[in-house]
C-alpha positions in Angstrom: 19.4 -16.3 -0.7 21.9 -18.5 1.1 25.4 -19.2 0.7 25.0 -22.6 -1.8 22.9 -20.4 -4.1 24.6 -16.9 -3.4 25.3 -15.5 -6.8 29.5 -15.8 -7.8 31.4 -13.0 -9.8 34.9 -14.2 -11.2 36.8 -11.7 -13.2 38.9 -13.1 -15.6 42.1 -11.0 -16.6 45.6 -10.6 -17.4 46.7 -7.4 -18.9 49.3 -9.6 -21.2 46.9 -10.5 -24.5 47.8 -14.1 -26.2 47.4 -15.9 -22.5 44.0 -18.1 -23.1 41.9 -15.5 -21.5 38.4 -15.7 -23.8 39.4 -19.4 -24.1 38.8 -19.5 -20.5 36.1 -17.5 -20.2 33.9 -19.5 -23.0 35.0 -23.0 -22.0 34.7 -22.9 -18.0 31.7 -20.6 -18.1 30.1 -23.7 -20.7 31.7 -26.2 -18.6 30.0 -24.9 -15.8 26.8 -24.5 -17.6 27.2 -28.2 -18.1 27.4 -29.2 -14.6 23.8 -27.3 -14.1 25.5 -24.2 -12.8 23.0 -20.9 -14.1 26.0 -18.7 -16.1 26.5 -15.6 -17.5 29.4 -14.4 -19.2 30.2 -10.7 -19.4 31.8 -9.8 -22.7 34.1 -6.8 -21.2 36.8 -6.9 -24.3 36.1 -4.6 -27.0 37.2 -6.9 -29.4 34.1 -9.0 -28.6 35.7 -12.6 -28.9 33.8 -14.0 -26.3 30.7 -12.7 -27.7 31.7 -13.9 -31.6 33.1 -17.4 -29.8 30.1 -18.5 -28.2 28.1 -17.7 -31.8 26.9 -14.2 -31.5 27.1 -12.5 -34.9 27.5 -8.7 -35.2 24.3 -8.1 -36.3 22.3 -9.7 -33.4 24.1 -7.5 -30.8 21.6 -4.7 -30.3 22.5 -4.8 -26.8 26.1 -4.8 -25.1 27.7 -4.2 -22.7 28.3 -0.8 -23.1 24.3 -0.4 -22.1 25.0 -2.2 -19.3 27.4 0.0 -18.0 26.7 3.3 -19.4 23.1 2.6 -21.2 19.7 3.3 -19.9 18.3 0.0 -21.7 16.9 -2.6 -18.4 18.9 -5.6 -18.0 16.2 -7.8 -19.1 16.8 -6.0 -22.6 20.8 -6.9 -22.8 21.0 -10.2 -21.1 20.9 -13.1 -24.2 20.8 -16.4 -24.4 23.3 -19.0 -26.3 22.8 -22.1 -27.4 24.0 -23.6 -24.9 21.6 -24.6 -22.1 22.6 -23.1 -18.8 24.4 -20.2 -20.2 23.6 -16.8 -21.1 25.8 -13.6 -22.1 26.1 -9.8 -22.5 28.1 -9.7 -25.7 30.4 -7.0 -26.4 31.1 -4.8 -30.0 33.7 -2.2 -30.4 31.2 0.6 -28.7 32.6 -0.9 -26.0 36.0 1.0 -26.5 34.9 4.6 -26.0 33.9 3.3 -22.6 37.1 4.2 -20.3 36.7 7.9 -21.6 33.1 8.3 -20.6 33.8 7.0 -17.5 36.2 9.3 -16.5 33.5 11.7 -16.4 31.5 9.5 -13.8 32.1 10.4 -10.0 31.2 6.4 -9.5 33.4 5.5 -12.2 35.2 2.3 -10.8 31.9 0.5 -9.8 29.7 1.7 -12.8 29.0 -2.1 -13.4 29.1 -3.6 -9.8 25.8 -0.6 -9.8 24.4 -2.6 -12.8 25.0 -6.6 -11.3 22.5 -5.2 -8.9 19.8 -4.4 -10.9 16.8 -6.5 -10.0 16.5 -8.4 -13.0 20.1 -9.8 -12.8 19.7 -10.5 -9.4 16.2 -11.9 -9.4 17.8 -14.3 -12.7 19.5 -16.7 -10.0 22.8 -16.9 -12.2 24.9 -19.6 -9.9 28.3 -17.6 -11.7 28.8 -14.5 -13.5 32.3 -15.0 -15.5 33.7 -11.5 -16.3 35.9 -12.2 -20.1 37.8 -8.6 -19.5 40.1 -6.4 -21.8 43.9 -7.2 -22.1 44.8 -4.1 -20.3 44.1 -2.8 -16.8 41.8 -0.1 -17.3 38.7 1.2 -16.0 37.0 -1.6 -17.5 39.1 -4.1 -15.4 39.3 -2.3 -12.8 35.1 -1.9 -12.7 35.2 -6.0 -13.5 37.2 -6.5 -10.3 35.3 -3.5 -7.9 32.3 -5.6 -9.0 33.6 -9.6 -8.6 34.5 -11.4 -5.6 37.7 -13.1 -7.2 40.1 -13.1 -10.3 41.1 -15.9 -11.9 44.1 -15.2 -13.3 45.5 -17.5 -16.8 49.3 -17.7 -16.8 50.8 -19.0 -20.3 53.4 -21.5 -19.7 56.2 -19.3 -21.1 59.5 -17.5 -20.5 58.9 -13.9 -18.5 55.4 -15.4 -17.2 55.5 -14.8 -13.8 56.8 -11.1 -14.2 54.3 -10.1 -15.9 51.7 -11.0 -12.5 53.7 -8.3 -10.5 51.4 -5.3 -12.1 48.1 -7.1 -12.1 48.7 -8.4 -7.9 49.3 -4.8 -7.4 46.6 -3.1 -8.6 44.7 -6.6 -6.9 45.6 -5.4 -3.6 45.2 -1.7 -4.0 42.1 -2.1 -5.1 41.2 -4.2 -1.6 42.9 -1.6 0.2 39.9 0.5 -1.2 37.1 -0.3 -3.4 36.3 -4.0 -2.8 38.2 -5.0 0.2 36.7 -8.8 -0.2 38.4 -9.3 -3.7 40.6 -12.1 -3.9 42.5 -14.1 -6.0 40.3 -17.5 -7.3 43.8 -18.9 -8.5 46.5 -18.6 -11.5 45.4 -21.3 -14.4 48.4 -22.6 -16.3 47.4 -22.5 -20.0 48.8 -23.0 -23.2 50.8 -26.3 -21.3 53.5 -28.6 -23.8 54.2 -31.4 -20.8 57.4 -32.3 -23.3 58.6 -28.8 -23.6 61.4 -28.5 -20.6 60.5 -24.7 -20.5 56.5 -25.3 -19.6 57.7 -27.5 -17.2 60.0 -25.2 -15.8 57.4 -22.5 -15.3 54.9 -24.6 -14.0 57.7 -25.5 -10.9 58.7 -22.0 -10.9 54.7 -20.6 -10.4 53.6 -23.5 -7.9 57.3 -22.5 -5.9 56.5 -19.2 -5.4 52.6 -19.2 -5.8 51.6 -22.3 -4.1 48.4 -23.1 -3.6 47.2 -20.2 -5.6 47.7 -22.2 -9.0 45.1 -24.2 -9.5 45.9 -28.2 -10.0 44.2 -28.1 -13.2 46.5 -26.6 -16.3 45.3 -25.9 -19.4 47.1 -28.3 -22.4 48.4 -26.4 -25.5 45.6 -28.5 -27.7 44.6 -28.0 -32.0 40.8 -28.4 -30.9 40.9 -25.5 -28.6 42.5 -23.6 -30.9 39.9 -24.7 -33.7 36.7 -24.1 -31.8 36.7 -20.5 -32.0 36.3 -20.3 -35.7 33.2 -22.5 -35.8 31.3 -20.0 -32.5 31.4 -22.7 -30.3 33.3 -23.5 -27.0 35.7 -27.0 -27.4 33.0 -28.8 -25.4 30.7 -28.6 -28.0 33.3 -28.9 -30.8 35.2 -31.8 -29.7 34.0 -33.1 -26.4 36.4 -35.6 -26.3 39.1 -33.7 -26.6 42.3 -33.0 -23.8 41.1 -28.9 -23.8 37.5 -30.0 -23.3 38.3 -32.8 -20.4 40.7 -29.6 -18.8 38.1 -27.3 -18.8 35.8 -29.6 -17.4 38.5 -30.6 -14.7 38.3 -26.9 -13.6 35.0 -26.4 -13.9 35.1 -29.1 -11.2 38.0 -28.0 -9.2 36.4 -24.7 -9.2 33.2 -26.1 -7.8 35.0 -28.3 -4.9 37.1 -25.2 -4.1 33.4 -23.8 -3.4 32.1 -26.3 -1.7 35.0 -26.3 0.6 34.4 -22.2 1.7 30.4 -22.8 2.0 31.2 -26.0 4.4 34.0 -24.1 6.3 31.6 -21.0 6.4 28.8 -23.0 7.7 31.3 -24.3 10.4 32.4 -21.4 11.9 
């Protein structure tokens, strides 16, 4: 498979819940979808709001997750679709939350699902991204996501304390390339939940792109009603409200992310 069509894992995390995490996860893994990119999202939270966001009820999740990782059942068997062309996604339910205990027990406990993203039938899928939605907490589930990915993408609410709250999660980042997955890097820090007229949000956003630089992406993610409001009807904003400012951000990702892409296959192909 070459490079243009090489398969991309993204883990999406922040150990701080309330940040826009499964927001992200939903609306740039349907914004991708749109743009003709083949996506799965991996519903790694317990809570199962990525699963319940993109229209999943309880009752249709006979699979999860938790086969994936610790199941016997084929990947063929947990692997759903949406309705939402292009996309796809192992849902989650709260099974998922015994997980970290059982894998303590496991002498490959840390790349439990990077063993499972190469099953055959996932890789034989052709998925153009794999979106990782993972817990609010760095624990063996995160840290399997981000054995298995080859970037985080990291969403930074636009508020007081912001930044100090990265320190933990860059750490356990570069321990983590120090030993189990010495090609992860960091996709970039998304600035979400943005008020352009609050002086605070405005402050943070100097204060991340100061000492972060070019690690924040350009896009930032407006504090918006219909984002907020999608969620209770299952379906991601783009779907909701496509006119909306969250659905036109997530699409402007979806597209920086995409460039951003473009840019290492191009450079790679150089070299």
């Amino acid at each position: 498979m070459s490079d243009r069509f090489a398969t991309r894992i993204i883990a999406i995390a922040n150990q701080k819940g309330g940040v826009g995490k499964t927001t992200t996860a939903i609306n740039l893994a349907a914004a991708l979808a749109e743009r003709k990119m083949k996506t799965l999202l991996i519903d790694l939270d317990p809570q199962g709001n990525a699963s319940t966001g993109l229209g999943l009820e309880m009752g249709v999740r006979k699979y999860t997750t938790y086969d994936l990782i610790l199941g016997d059942a084929p990947a063929r068997n947990i692997i759903g679709k949406t309705d939402h062309p292009g996309l796809w996604i192992i849902p989650a339910t709260t099974d998922l939350s015994s997980a970290d205990i059982e894998l303590m027990s496991r002498t490959r406990r840390s790349y439990m699902l990077q063993d499972a993203l190469r099953q055959r039938d996932i890789v034989d899928a052709g998925f153009d991204y794999i979106l990782i939605d993972c817990p609010p907490s760095l624990n063996l589930l995160t840290v399997n996501a981000m054995v298995a990915a080859h970037s985080v993408l990291v969403p930074l609410q636009a508020e007081f304390f912001a930044l100090e709250g990265l320190s933990q999660l860059m750490l356990t980042i570069r321990d983590l390339r120090e030993s189990a997955n010495p090609s992860l890097r960091i996709e970039g820090v998304l600035l979400t939940m943005y008020d352009r007229r609050n002086n605070l949000a405005q402050q943070v956003e100097a204060d991340a792109r100061s000492n972060l630089g070019d690690m924040v992406f350009s896009t930032v993610i407006p504090r918006n009603v219909r984002l907020s409001e999608a969620p209770s009807f299952a379906v991601p904003v783009l779907r909701y409200d496509s006119e909306s400012k969250g659905a036109a951000a997530y699409r402007d990702l979806a597209q920086e992310l995409l460039e951003k892409h473009n840019k290492t296959i191009t450079e790679r192909a150089a070299s």
